[in-house]
Structure formats: C-alpha cells, structure tokens
C-alpha positions as CSV (number, residue, x, y, z in Angstrom):
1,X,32.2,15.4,-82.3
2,X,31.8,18.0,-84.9
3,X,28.4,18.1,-86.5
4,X,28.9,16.5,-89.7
5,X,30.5,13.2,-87.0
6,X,27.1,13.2,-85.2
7,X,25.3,9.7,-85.5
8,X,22.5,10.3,-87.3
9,X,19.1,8.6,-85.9
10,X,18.9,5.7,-88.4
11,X,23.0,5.2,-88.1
12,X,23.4,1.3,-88.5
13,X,24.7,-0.4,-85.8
14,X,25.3,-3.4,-84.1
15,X,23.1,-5.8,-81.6
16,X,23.1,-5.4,-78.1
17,X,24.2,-9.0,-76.7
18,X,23.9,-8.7,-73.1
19,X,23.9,-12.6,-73.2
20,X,27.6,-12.4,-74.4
21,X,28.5,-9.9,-72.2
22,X,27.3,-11.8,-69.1
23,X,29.1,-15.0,-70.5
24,X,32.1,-13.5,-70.5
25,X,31.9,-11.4,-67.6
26,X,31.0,-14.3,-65.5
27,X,33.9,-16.2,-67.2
28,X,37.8,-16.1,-67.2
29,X,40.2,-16.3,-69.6
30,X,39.7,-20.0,-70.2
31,X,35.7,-19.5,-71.1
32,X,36.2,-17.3,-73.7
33,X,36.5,-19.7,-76.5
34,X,33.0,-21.8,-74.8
35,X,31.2,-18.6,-75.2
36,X,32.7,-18.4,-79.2
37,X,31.3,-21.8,-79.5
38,X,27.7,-20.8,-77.4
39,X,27.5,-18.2,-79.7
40,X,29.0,-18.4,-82.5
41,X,27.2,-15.3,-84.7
42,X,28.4,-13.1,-82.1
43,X,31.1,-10.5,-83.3
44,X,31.9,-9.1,-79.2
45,X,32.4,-13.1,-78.4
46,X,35.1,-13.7,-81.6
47,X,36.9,-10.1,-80.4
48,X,37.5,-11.1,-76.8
49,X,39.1,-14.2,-78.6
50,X,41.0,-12.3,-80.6
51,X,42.2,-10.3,-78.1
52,X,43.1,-13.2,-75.8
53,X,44.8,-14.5,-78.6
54,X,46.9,-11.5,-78.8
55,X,47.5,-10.9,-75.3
56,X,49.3,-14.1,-75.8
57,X,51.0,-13.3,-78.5
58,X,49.3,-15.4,-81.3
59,X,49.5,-13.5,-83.6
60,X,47.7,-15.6,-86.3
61,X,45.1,-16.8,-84.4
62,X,44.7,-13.4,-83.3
63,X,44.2,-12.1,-87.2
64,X,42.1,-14.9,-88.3
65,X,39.4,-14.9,-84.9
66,X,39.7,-10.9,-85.4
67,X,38.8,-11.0,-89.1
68,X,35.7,-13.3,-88.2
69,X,34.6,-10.9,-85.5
70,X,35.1,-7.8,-88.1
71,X,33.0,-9.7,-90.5
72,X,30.7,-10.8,-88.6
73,X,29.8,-7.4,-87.5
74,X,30.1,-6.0,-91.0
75,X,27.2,-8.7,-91.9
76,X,25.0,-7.6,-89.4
77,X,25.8,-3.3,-90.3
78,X,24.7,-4.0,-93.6
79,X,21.8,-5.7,-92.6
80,X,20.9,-2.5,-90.8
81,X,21.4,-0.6,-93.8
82,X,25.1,0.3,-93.4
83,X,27.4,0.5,-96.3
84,X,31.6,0.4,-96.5
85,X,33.2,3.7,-95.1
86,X,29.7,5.0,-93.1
87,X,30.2,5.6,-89.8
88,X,30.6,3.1,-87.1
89,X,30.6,5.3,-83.8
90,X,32.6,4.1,-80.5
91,X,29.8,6.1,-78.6
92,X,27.6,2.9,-79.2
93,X,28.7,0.7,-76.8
94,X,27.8,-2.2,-79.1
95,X,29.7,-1.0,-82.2
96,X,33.0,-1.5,-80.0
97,X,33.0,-5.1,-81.0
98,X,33.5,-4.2,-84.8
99,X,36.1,-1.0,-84.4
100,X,38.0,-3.3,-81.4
101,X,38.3,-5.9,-84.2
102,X,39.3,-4.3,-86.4
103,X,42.2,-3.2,-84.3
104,X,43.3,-6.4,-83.4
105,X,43.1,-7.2,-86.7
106,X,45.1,-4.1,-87.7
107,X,48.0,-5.2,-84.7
108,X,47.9,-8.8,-85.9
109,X,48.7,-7.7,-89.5
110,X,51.7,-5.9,-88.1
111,X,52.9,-8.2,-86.3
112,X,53.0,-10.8,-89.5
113,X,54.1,-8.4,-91.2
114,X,50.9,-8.0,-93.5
115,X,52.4,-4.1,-93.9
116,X,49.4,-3.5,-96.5
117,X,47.4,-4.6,-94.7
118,X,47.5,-3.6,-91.6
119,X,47.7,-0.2,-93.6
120,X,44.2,-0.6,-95.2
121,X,42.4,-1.6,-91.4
122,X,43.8,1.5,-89.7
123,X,42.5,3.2,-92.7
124,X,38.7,1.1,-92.3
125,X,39.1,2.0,-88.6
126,X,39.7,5.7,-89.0
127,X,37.0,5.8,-91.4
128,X,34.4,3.8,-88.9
129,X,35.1,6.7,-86.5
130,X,38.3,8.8,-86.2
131,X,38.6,8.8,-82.5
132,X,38.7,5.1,-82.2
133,X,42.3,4.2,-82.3
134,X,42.9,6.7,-79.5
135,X,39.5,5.5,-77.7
136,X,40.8,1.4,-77.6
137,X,44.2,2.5,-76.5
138,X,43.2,4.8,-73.9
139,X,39.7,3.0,-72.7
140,X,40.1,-0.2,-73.3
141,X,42.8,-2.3,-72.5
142,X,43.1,-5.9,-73.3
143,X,44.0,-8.6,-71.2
144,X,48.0,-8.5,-70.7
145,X,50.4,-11.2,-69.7
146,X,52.2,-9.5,-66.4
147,X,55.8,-10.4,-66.1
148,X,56.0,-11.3,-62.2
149,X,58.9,-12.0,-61.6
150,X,61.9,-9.8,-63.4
151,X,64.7,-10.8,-65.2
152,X,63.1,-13.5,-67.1
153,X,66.3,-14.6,-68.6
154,X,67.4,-16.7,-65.8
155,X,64.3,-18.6,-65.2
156,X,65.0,-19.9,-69.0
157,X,69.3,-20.4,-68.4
158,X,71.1,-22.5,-70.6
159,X,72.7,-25.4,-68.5
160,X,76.3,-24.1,-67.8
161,X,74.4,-21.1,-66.5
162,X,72.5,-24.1,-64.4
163,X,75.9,-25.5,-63.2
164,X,76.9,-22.2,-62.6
165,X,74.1,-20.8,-60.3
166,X,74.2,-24.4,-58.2
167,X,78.2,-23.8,-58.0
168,X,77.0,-20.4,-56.5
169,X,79.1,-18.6,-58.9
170,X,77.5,-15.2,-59.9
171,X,75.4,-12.4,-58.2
172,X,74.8,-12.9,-54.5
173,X,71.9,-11.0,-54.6
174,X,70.2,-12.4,-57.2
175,X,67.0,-14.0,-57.3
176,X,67.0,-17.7,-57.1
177,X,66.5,-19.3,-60.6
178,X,63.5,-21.7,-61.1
179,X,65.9,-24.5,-62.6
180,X,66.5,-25.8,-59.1
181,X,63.1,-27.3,-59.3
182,X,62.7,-31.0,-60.2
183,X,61.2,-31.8,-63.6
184,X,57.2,-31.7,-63.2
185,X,57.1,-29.1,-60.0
186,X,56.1,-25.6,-59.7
C-alpha cells in the first residue's frame, strides 16, 4: 500500500461480530439464513446469504440480500464517521463484509443485466480499496456448486434419449444415466 492508501488511525470501519462468525462457522449451508434472522443488523450474516444465493445461481436474491448487507454496513461506516468514496480497507478483517457485498452485488447486477449498474459498484468497490476485487477473487472464494458427475446432459435426457439408453443404443462406455431410477429414488 502506498502512503497516501495507508488506513489512517481513526479510519471508520466496521464491528467485529465474532458472534456471527461462530454462527456461521458452526453452521452449514442450510443455517445461514437462521443466523440472517438471529441477527438481522449484521452486514457479514446478509453477505454469506448473498453469496449462497449466488453460488446457486439466484441471481436476484443474490442482489437484493447483497444490497442489504452493503447497506447495512454503509449505515454502521457512517456512524463511525465514514463518508461515500473514503476508504474501506480489506486489511480489516471486518470491513470484508461491506467490499464482499458489494461484489456480489456488483456480479448479481451483471448477471441481470443491470450493466449500469453493476458499472457504478465496481466503481464504489475500487474506490473502498483498489486491491479488493483482486483480494475476493484470489482469497476468498465463495461456496461453489461442484459438478460430480460429468456430462450433465444425460442425467437431464429427453425421453427418446430414455428409450434409447434402455434399448442400449449409444456409447458403450458411457456412464449410466440416472433416468433408470424409479420416480421418488436417489
């Protein structure tokens, strides 16, 4: 960090919540949303849900529990004497809550296609702390859906793709196709 970056001593920033983080470390992907509800002030709480949300490809959810979490945060900055467009460091391990946000927010936007949008967070982001965007996607790493089994496709066959695999017409070496499976089993 160059000297004019350097956090200054009375640099705003946001609560410690080792509550939250225990919650959630304790918890799984399912407990997020009880700890939201346990603590609903708390902007680290509202950004695991956003990035669960995303993770699954919500895109909307993902925005809207994002841009509670961002403005959340932003509440409490200002109440420490913060303003728009000062510094936000990632260095403070609390202030991650507010720059993850708004990148969630930022890759929600995209993904709706909120263009402008999405424009002005990257911009609130790079202003919070320049190295931020390349902190989150180098450090931090939200919770991914792992495709376990590949080729996909077939799992999800049309039915004359069905009649076809049971006529055993098609790659030998294939993997067998979950649509030999009764209705209501795994």
């Amino acid at each position: 960090m160059t000297p004019d970056r350097s956090a200054p001593e009375s640099a705003a920033s946001l609560a410690d919540e080792p509550e939250v983080r225990k919650a959630l470390a304790e918890g799984d992907r399912a407990s997020v949303s009880a700890v939201v509800t346990g603590h609903p002030s708390s902007p680290l709480a509202w950004t695991e849900l956003a990035d669960l949300a995303d993770s699954e490809g919500r895109a909307i959810e993902a925005y809207a529990f994002a841009s509670v979490a961002a403005e959340l945060a932003r509440e409490q900055l200002v109440d420490g004497g913060w303003r728009a467009g000062d510094p936000v460091f990632w260095s403070g391990e609390s202030n991650r809550a507010y720059l993850r946000a708004l990148d969630t927010q930022r890759r929600a936007a995209e993904g709706l296609g909120l263009d402008a949008r999405a424009g002005r967070l990257a911009a609130e982001l790079a202003a919070a702390d320049p190295e931020a965007p390349a902190r989150i996607a180098s450090e931090f790493t939200p919770t991914q859906l792992i495709t376990i089994v590949g080729g996909g496709e077939a799992l999800f066959a049309p039915a004359a793709s069905a009649a076809s695999a049971e006529a055993g017409i098609g790659d030998p070496s294939a993997e067998p196709a979950a649509i030999d499976a009764a209705p209501g089993e795994d």
